[in-house]
Backbone as numpy.savetxt, mean C-alpha at the origin, in Angstrom:
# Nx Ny Nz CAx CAy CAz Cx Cy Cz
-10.30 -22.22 -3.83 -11.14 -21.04 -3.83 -10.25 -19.80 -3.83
-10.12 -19.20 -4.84 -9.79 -17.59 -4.90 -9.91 -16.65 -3.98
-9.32 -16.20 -3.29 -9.53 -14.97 -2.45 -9.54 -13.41 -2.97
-10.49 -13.00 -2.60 -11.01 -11.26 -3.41 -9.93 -10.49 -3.02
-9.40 -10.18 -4.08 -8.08 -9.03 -4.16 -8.55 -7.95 -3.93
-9.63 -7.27 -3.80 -9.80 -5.54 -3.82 -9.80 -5.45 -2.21
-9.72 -6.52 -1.37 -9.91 -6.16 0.36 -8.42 -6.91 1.06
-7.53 -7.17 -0.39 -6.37 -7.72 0.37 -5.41 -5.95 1.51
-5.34 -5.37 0.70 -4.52 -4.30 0.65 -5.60 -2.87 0.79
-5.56 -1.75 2.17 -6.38 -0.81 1.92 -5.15 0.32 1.84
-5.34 1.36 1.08 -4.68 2.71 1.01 -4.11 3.33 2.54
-2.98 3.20 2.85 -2.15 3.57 4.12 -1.68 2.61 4.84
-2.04 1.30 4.48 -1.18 0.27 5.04 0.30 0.02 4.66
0.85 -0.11 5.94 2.51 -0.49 5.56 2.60 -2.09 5.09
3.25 -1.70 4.33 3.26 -3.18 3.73 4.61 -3.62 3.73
5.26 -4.87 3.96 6.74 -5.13 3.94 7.41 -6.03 2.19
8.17 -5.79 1.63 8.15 -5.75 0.32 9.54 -7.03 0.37
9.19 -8.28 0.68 10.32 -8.93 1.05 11.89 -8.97 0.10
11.32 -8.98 -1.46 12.08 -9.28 -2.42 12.72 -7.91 -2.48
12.57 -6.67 -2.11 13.17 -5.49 -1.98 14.13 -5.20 -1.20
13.70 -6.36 0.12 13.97 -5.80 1.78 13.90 -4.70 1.63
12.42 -4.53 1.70 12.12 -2.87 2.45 10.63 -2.65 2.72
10.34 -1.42 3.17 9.13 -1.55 3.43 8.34 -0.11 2.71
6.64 0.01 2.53 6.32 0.88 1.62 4.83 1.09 2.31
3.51 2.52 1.50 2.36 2.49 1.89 2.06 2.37 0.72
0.85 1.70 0.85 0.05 1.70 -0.16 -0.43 2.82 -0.25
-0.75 3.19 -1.48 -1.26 4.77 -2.10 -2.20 4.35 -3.05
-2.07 2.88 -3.63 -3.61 2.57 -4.34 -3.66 1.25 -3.71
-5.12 0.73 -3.48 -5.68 -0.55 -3.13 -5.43 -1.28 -4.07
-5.60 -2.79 -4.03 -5.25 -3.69 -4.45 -6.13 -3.73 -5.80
-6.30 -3.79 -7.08 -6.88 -3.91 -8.23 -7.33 -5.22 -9.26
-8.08 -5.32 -9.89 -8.95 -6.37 -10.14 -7.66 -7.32 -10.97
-6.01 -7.16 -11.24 -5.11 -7.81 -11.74 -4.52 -8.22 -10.60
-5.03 -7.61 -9.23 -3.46 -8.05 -8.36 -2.96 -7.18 -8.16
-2.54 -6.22 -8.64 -1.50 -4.97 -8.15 -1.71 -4.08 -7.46
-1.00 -4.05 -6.46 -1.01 -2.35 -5.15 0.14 -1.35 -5.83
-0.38 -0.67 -5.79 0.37 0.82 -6.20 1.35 1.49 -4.44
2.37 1.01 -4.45 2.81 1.62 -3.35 4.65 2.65 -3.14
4.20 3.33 -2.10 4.80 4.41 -1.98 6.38 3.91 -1.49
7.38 3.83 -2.20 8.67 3.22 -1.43 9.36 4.65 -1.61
10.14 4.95 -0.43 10.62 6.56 -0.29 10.39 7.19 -1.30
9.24 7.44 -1.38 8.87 8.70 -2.34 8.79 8.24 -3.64
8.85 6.99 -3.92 8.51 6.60 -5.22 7.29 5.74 -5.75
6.54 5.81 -6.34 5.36 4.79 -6.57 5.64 4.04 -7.65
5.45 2.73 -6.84 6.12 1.38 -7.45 4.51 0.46 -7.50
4.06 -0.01 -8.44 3.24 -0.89 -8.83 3.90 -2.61 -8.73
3.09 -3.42 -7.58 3.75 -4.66 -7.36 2.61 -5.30 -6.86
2.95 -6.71 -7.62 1.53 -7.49 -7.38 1.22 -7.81 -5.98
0.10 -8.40 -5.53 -0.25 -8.13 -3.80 0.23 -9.66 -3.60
0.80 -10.21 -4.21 1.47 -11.96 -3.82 2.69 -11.51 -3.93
3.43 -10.73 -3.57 4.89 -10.17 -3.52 5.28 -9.22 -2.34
3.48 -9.08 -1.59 3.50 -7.87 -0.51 3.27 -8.73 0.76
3.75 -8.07 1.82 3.19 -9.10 3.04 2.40 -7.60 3.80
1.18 -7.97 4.54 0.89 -6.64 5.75 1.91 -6.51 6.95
2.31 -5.38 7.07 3.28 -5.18 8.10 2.33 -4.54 9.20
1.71 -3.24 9.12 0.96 -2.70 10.05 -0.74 -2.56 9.09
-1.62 -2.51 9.81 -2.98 -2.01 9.03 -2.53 -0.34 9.38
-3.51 0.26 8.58 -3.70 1.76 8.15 -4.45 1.90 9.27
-5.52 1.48 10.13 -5.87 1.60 10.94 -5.13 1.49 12.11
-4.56 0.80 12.26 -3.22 1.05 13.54 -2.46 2.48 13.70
-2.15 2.40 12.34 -0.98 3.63 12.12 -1.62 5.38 12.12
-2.97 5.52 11.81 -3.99 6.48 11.41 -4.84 6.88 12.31
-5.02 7.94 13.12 -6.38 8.36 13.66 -7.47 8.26 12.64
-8.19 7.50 12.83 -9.66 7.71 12.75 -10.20 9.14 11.68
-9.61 10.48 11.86 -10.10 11.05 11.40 -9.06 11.86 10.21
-8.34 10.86 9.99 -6.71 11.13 9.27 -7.49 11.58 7.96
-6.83 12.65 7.12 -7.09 12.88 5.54 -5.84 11.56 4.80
-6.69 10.72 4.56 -5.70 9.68 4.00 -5.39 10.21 2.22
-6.14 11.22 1.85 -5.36 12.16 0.50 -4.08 12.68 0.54
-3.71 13.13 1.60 -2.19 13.53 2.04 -1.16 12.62 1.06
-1.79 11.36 1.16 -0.50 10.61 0.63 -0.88 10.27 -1.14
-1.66 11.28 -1.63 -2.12 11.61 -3.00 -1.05 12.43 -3.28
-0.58 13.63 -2.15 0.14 14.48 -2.78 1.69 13.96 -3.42
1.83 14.73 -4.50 3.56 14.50 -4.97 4.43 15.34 -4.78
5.69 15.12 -4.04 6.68 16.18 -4.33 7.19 16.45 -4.97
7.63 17.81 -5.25 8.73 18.09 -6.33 9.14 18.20 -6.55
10.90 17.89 -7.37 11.94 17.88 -6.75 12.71 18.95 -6.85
């Protein structure tokens, strides 16, 4: 039985990126191919969610009333 990819991964979770050794947030949820869009120092890296492990939930790390758009914004260099 398949498990539903769009509730593996939510937007602000740390995720640990083993094959990188490193760790990243998600900045897009998990998508109907598999892939999380996530934030590794400042870079957005697209990597399938069978390559990601959960390190912390977004809810751990986040008040409740957090603008989770913040991590929409881009810097510039």
């Amino acid at each position: 039985m398949r498990q539903k990819t769009e509730t593996m991964f939510k937007q602000g979770d740390n995720v640990r990126i083993p094959f990188m050794n490193q760790y990243g947030i998600v900045h897009k949820p998990t998508n109907k191919r598999g892939d999380v869009e996530v934030l590794i120092k400042g870079e957005k890296v697209v990597i399938n969610h069978k390559r990601l492990s959960l390190y912390i939930k977004a809810e751990d790390l986040y008040p409740d009333d957090y603008d989770m758009d913040i991590l929409r914004i881009q810097r510039k260099p």
